[in-house]
C-alpha positions in Angstrom: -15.9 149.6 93.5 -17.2 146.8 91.4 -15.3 146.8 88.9 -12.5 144.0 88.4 -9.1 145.0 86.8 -6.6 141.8 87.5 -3.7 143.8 86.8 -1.8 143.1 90.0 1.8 141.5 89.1 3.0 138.2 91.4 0.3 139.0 93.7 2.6 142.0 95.6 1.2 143.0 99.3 0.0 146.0 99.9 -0.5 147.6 104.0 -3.1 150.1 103.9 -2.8 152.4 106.6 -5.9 154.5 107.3 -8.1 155.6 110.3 -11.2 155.5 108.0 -12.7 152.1 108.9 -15.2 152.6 105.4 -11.9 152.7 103.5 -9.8 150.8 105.0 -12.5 147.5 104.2 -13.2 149.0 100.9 -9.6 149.2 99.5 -9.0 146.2 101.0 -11.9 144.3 99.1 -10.9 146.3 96.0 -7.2 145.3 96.0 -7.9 141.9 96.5 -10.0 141.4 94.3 -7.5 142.4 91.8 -5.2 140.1 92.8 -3.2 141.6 95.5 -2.3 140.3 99.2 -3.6 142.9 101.5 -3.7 144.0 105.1 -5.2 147.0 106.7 -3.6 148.8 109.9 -5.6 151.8 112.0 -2.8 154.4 112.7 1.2 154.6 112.4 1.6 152.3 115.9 -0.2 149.2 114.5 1.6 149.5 110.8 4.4 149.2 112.3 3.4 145.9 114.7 2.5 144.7 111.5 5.7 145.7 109.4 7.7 144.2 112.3 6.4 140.3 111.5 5.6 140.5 107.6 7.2 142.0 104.7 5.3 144.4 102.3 5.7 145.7 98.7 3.8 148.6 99.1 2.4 150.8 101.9 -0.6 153.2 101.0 -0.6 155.6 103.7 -3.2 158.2 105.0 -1.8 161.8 105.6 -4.6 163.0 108.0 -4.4 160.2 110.9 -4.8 160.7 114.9 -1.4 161.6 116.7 1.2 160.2 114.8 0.5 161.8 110.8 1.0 160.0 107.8 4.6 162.6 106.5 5.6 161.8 109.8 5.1 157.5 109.6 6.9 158.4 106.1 9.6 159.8 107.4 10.1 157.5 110.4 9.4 154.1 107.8 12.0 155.7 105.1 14.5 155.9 107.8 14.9 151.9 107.7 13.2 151.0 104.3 13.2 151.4 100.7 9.9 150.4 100.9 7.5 152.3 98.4 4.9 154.2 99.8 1.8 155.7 98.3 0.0 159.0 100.0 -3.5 159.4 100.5 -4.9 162.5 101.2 -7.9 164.7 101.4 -5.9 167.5 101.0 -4.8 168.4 97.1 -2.4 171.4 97.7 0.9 171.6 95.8 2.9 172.4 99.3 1.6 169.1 100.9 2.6 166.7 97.8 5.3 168.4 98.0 6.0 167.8 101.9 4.8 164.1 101.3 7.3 163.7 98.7 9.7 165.3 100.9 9.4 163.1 103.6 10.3 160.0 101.3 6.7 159.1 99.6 7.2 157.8 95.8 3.7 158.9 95.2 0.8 161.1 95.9 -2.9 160.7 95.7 -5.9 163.1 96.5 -9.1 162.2 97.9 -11.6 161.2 96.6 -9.9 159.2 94.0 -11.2 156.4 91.1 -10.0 152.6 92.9 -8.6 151.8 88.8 -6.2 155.1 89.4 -4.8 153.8 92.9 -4.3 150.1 91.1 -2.9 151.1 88.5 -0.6 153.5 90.5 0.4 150.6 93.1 1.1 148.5 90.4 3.6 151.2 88.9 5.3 151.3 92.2 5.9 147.9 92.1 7.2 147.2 88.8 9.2 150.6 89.2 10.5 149.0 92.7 11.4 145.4 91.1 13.2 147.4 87.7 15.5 148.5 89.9 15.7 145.7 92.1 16.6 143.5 89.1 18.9 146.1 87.6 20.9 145.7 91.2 21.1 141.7 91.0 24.4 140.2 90.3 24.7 136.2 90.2 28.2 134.2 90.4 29.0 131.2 88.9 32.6 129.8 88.9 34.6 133.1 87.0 31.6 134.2 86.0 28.9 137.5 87.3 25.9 138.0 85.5 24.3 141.3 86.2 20.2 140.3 85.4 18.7 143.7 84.6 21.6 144.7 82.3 21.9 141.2 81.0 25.6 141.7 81.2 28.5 138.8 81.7 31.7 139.1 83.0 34.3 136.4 83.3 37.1 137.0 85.5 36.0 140.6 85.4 36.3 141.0 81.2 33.0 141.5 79.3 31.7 138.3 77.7 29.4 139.1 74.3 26.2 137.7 74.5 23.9 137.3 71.5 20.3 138.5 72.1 19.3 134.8 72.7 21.8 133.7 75.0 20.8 136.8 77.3 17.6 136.1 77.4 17.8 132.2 78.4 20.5 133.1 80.6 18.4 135.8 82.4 15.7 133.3 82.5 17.8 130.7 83.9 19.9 133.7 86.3 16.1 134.4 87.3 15.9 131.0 89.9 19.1 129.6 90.3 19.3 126.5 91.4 16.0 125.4 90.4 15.3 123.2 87.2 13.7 124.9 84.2 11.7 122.6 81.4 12.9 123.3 78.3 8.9 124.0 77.5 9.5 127.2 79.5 12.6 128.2 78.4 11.4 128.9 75.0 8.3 130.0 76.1 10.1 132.9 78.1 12.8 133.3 75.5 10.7 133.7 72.5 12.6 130.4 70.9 10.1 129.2 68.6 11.3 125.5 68.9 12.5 123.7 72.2 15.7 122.2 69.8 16.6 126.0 69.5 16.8 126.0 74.1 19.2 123.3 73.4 21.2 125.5 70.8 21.7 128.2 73.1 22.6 126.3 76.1 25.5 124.7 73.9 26.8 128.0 73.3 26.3 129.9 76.5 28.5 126.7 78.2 31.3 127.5 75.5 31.4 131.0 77.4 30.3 130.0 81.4 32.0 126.5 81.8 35.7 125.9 81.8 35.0 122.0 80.4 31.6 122.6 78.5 31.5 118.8 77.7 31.1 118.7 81.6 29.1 121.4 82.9 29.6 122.6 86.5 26.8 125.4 86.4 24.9 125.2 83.5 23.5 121.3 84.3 21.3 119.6 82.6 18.1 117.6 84.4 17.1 114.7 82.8 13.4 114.4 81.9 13.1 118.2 83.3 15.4 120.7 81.5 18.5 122.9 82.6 19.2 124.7 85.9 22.3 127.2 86.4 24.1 126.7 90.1 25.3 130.0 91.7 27.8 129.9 94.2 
């Protein structure tokens, strides 16, 4: 496992839950390593002391654990939690992926497995879990709802048309309300080749958002910083 792959996005954490001490300290090493927060647990009872005070993006979960068995953790976790989980198993038969996926699992790996193929599988679960998160998010401003993922404004409830541009700095923007952008990063995120061309666009999306553009409510400007768009 000595290979480095930084692929991890935003540093996600990952619980591994596994009886195999060997494993448990190698994955662990491995996925940090590559950029990922990670904490080990031994069986189903202490995942779930640890899942009780902290927050994961991921759970990698060992079928073939004393007592309590990892379809059965699944179950009881997917009961509360949209939580992805990732199977490990030594056994490979088409009947237990299928029971693990079943029981709620989002994915299935056999033992022995290459470290790059569970990364890059974690990783999948994670952009996979913030897609859709995203794709859920409204924002309000004023008369205003921005859906982020489908990059779709409504005022009072009718469809406002966007051009490509103005989506992107508004998702951008939509993306931490009520925190101060530069205009450096602005173009930078919305491929705007000049920072002139941030200005442009936040000219015109205030012609559709505000009900005085002259005096912005929600799209603001910050002096010396940029622009930052208040949500109710």
């Amino acid at each position: 496992m000595a290979d480095k792959h930084t692929i991890a996005e935003d540093a996600g954490h990952v619980l591994i839950v596994d009886d195999d001490d060997r494993i448990r300290t190698l994955l662990k090493k491995y996925l940090s390593e590559n950029g990922y927060r990670t904490s080990v647990a031994q069986n189903a009872a202490e995942a779930r002391q640890v899942m009780a005070a902290v927050d994961f993006d991921v759970l990698v979960v060992d079928v073939m654990m004393p007592g309590e068995s990892g379809f059965d953790f699944t179950k009881s976790v997917r009961g509360a939690s949209n939580v992805p989980i990732l199977l490990l198993t030594a056994r490979g038969l088409p009947e237990d992926r299928i029971e693990g996926l079943e029981r709620g699992a989002d994915d299935y790996l056999s033992k022995p497995f290459e470290p790059r193929e569970l990364l890059l599988r974690i990783n999948a679960l994670l952009r996979r879990a913030r897609t859709a998160g995203l794709n859920k998010q409204e924002l309000t401003f004023g008369a205003c709802t921005f859906a982020i993922g489908r990059g779709e404004l409504r005022r009072d409830g009718d469809l406002v048309k966007l051009t490509e541009g103005e989506t992107s700095l508004l998702k951008a923007l939509a993306k931490k309300p009520g925190e101060a952008i530069s205009r450096h990063a602005l173009a930078e995120q919305t491929d705007t080749a000049m920072e002139r061309s941030v200005d442009v666009q936040v000219t015109r999306l205030r012609k559709k958002i505000e009900e005085d553009p002259r005096a912005p409510i929600y799209l603001q400007t910050v002096r010396g910083v940029g622009y930052v768009l208040m949500a109710d």
